[in-house]
N, C-alpha and C positions, 0 to 999 in steps of 0.2 A: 144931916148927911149920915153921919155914925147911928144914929135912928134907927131910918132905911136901909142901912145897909144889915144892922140886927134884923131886921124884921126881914129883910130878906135870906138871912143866913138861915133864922129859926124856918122860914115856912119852905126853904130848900130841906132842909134836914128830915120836915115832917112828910113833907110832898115823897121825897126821894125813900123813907119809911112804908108809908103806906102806899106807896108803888111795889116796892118788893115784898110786905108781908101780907097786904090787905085784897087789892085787886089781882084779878084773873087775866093772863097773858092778853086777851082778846080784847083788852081795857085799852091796854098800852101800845095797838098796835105797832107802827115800824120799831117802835124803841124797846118791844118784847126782849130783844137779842140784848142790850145793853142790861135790862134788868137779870136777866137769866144769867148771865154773865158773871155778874156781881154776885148770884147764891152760891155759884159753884165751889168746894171747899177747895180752901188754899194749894196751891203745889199739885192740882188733880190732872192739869192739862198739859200734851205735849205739845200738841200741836193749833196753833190757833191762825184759822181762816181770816179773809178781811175780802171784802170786796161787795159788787153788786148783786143783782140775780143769780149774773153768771158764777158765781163762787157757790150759792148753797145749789144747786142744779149740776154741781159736773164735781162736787166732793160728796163723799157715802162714808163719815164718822164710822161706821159700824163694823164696813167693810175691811178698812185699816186697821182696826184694831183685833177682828179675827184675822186677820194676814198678820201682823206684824207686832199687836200686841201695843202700839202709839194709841194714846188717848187724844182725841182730838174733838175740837168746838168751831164752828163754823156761827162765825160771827157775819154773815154776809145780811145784808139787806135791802130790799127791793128800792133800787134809782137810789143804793150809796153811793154820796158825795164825797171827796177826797178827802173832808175836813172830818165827815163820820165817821169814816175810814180810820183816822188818827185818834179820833177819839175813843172809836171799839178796842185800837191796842193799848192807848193808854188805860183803860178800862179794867183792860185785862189782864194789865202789869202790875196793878194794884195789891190782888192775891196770887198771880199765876208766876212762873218762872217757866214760859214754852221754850223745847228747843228751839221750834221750827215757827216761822211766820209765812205762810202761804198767803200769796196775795193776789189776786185775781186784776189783769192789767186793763180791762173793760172801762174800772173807775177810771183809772190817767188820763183816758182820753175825753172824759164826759168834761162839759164845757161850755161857757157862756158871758154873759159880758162881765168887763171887768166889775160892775159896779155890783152886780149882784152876787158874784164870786165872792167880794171882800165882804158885804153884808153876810153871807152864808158863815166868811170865815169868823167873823166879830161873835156871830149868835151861837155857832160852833162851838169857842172859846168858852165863854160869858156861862153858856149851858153847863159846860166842865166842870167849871167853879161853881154855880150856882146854879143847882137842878131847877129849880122854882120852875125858870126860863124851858125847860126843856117840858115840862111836867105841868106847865101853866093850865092846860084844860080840866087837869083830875079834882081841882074843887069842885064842879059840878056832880062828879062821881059820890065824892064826902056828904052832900047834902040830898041829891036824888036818889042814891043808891040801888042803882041798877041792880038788875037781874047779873050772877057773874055765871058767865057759862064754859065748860071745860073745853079746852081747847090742847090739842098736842102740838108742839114741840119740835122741831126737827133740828135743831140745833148738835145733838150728837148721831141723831139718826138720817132717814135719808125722805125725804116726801115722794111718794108713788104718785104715779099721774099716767093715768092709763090712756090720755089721748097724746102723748106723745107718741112718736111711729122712728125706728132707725132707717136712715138713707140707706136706701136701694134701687139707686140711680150709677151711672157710670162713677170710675174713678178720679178722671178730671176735672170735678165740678168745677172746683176752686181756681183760676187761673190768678198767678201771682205777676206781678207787677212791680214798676222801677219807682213808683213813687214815695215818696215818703210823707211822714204827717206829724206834726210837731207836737209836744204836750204843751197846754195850755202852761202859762208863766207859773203862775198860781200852785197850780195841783204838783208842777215840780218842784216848788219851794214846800208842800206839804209833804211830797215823798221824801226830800232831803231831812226831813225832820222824823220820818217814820225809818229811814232808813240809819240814819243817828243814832235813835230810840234803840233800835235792835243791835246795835253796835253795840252801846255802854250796857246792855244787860246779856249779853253773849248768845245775843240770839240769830241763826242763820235767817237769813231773808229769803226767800225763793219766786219769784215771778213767773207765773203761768199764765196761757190763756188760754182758756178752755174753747170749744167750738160753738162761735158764737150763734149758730142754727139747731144746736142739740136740744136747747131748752126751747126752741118754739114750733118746730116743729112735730 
């Protein structure tokens, strides 16, 4: 067992290596953000993003900081899960000290059965500790060695997308209602843990939801 467990520490250390110096963002897909994250030099960020699509889509890094001079990272990711979600700020507490944690409220409500929630949350965890699990496909990279092709980044920038179009329809699209809708059990035991986090490092927590039709249409 002490074995296995070396030999899984060693090949997380080298995995989690040659993820951040050797291969090309477009290697690493979703987990791009996590690795980018970790190059950023210590103390650089002020403000760090969290959430799904809707976080890197309705935040413009660039914009902020010619307004207001905040450095900011938009750690969001396409169908982030609450537990990735906790994992990007832990990620980011590693070298960052952000004032601010903007959190896009999209994820809270994303949801599904119990049994697959806890699995998600177990390999979640597991990954934190031991990149291996997270990184498990990049030995084929080590042996095949792809073509690495350059890819940009939008992490402090903003991605253009020229087939979006702004609403220009009436004022009342949206008609609001009496109902309400619960957060799943789960993802509010992981927000009490993300909201924790931001407490003992004296970081403001801010919950936003951007308009959930901006990005698709």
């Amino acid at each position: 067992m002490i074995g296995l467990l070396l030999l899984l520490a060693l090949g997380s250390f080298l995995l989690n290596s040659y993820a951040m110096n050797v291969l090309g963002m477009s290697s690493l897909k979703r987990h791009a953000a996590v690795v980018k994250l970790q190059e950023e030099k210590a103390d650089t960020i002020d403000v760090l993003v969290i959430g799904d699509s809707e976080s890197y889509t309705s935040i413009s890094p660039l914009q902020i900081w010619r307004n207001t001079g905040c450095t900011v990272f938009v750690g969001g990711q396409s169908g982030q899960t609450m537990n990735e979600t906790l994992t990007m700020l832990e990620t980011g507490l590693h070298n960052q000290k952000p004032k601010v944690v903007l959190m896009e409220t999209n994820v809270l409500f994303r949801s599904g059965k119990d049994l697959d929630q806890l699995q998600d949350l177990v390999a979640a965890r597991t990954a934190s500790v031991l990149p291996i699990f997270q990184y498990h496909n990049l030995w084929k990279n080590v042996i095949i060695k792809p073509r690495i092709e350059p890819v940009h980044m939008n992490n402090k920038g903003f991605e253009i997308r020229t087939a979006i179009r702004p609403y220009q329809g009436t004022a009342d699209y949206m008609q609001g209602d009496a109902k309400e809708t619960s957060i799943f059990w789960l993802n509010g035991r992981v927000f009490d843990r993300i909201a924790e986090l931001c407490r003992e490092n004296g970081i403001r927590l801010v919950l936003y939801s951007a308009d959930c039709g901006a990005s698709r249409r």
